[in-house]
N, C-alpha and C positions, 0 to 999 in steps of 0.2 A: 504494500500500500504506500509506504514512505517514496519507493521507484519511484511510482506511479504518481504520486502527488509531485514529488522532485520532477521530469521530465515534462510534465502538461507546465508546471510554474517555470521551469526556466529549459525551455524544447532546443537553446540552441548551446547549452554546457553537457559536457561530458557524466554522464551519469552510469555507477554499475549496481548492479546487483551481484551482494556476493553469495554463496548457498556450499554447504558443507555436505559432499557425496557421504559422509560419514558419520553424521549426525542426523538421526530420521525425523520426521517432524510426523507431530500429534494431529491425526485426522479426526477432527470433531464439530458436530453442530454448532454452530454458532448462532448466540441470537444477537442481532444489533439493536441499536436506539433510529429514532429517527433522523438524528446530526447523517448517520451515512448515503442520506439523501442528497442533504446538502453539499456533501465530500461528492457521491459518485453523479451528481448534476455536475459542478464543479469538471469532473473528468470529461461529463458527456459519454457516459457508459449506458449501452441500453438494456435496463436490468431485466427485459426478458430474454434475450440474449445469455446472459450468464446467470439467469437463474436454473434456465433447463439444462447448464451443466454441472452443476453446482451443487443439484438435488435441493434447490431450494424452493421458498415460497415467500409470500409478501406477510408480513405480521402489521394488526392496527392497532395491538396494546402489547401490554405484558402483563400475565396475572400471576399472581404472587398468592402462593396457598400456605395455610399454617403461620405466617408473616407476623398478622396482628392476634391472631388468635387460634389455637389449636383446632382443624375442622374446618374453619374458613377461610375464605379466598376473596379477592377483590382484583381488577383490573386499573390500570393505571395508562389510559388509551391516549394515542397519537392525537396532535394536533388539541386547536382553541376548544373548550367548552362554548356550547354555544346557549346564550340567555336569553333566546329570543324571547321567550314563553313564560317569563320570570318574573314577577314585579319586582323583586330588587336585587337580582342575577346569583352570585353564590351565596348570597344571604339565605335564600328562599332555604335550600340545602340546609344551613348550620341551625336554622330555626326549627322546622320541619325534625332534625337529630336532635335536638332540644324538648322538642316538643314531646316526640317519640323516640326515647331512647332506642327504645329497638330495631329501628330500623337500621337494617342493614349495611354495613359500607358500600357492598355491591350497587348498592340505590342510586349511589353518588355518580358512579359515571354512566347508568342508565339515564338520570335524568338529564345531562348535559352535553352527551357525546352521542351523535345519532346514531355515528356508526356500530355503537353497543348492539343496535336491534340485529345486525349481521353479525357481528364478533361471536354474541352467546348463540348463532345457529350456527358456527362454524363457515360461514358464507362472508364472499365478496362481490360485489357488483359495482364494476369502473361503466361510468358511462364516456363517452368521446370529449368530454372537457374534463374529466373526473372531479365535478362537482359533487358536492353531497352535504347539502345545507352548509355549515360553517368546516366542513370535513373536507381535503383538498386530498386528491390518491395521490398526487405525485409530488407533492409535498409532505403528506401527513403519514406514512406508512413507512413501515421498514423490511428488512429482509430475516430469514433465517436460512444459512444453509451452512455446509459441509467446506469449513472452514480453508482444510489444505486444497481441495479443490479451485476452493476460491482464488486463492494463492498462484496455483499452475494457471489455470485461464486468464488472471489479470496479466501474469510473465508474459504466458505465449500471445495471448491477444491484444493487448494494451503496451505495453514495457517495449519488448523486443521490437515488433514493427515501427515504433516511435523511437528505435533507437539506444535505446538501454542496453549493456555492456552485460551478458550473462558470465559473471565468471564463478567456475565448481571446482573448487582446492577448499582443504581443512587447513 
């Protein structure tokens, strides 16, 4: 990723990659945050492209189980809440958990995140602007995939054709 960010920021200096035939690297899921939207916008990478090698897929939150409480779980989802429907936007929220303790944390980003109604069916729907009320797809989403993978298709497809110096010594 450093190549790869180095060579798009300065395409006309000498940049390598160096990689150890002797040293084996850890192939593992990865899950990202949203920022590597911002990174691979930045690069101009088209993440369908290197998602179907990558074994990956697009993520709109991350939920977090056991976290706050033993047995439960909450989501912590991409992109702005949106207030549209609010009369005094996250207030409505801390009043409402005031009111009713019991209500769930889950509650929190179902009320504010629209994209929650897909998230909890396991579902995505990009329309041709990826709008989706205050929810942007190509801004507001992240990736999960198969970390080393990622690694070899950013070298071979991004790095080396732009120019990047593969050198393999320990």
């Amino acid at each position: 990723m450093s190549a790869a960010t180095l060579i798009k920021e300065f395409p006309d200096k000498k940049i390598a990659l160096i990689e150890s035939p002797e040293i084996a690297t850890v192939g593992v899921g990865e899950s990202t945050i949203g920022q590597i939207r911002n990174w691979s916008t930045f690069l101009e990478l088209d993440d369908k492209e290197f998602l179907k090698h990558t074994d990956g897929t697009y993520k709109l939150s991350i939920q977090f189980t056991d976290f706050y409480k033993k047995g439960e779980s909450f989501h912590y989802p991409f992109g702005r809440p949106s207030f549209e429907n609010t009369l005094d936007g996250l207030n409505d929220w801390w009043f409402k958990k005031f009111i009713y303790p019991e209500t769930p944390y889950t509650d929190y980003a179902d009320c504010y995140y629209p994209q929650m109604a897909l998230v909890n069916q396991n579902k995505l729907s990009i329309n041709s602007d990826g709008q989706f009320e205050d929810f942007y797809f190509f801004k507001d989403t992240a990736f999960h995939f198969d970390a080393t993978k990622f690694g070899l298709w950013l070298r071979d497809n991004y790095c080396l054709p732009k120019g990047v110096v593969h050198i393999k010594e320990h």
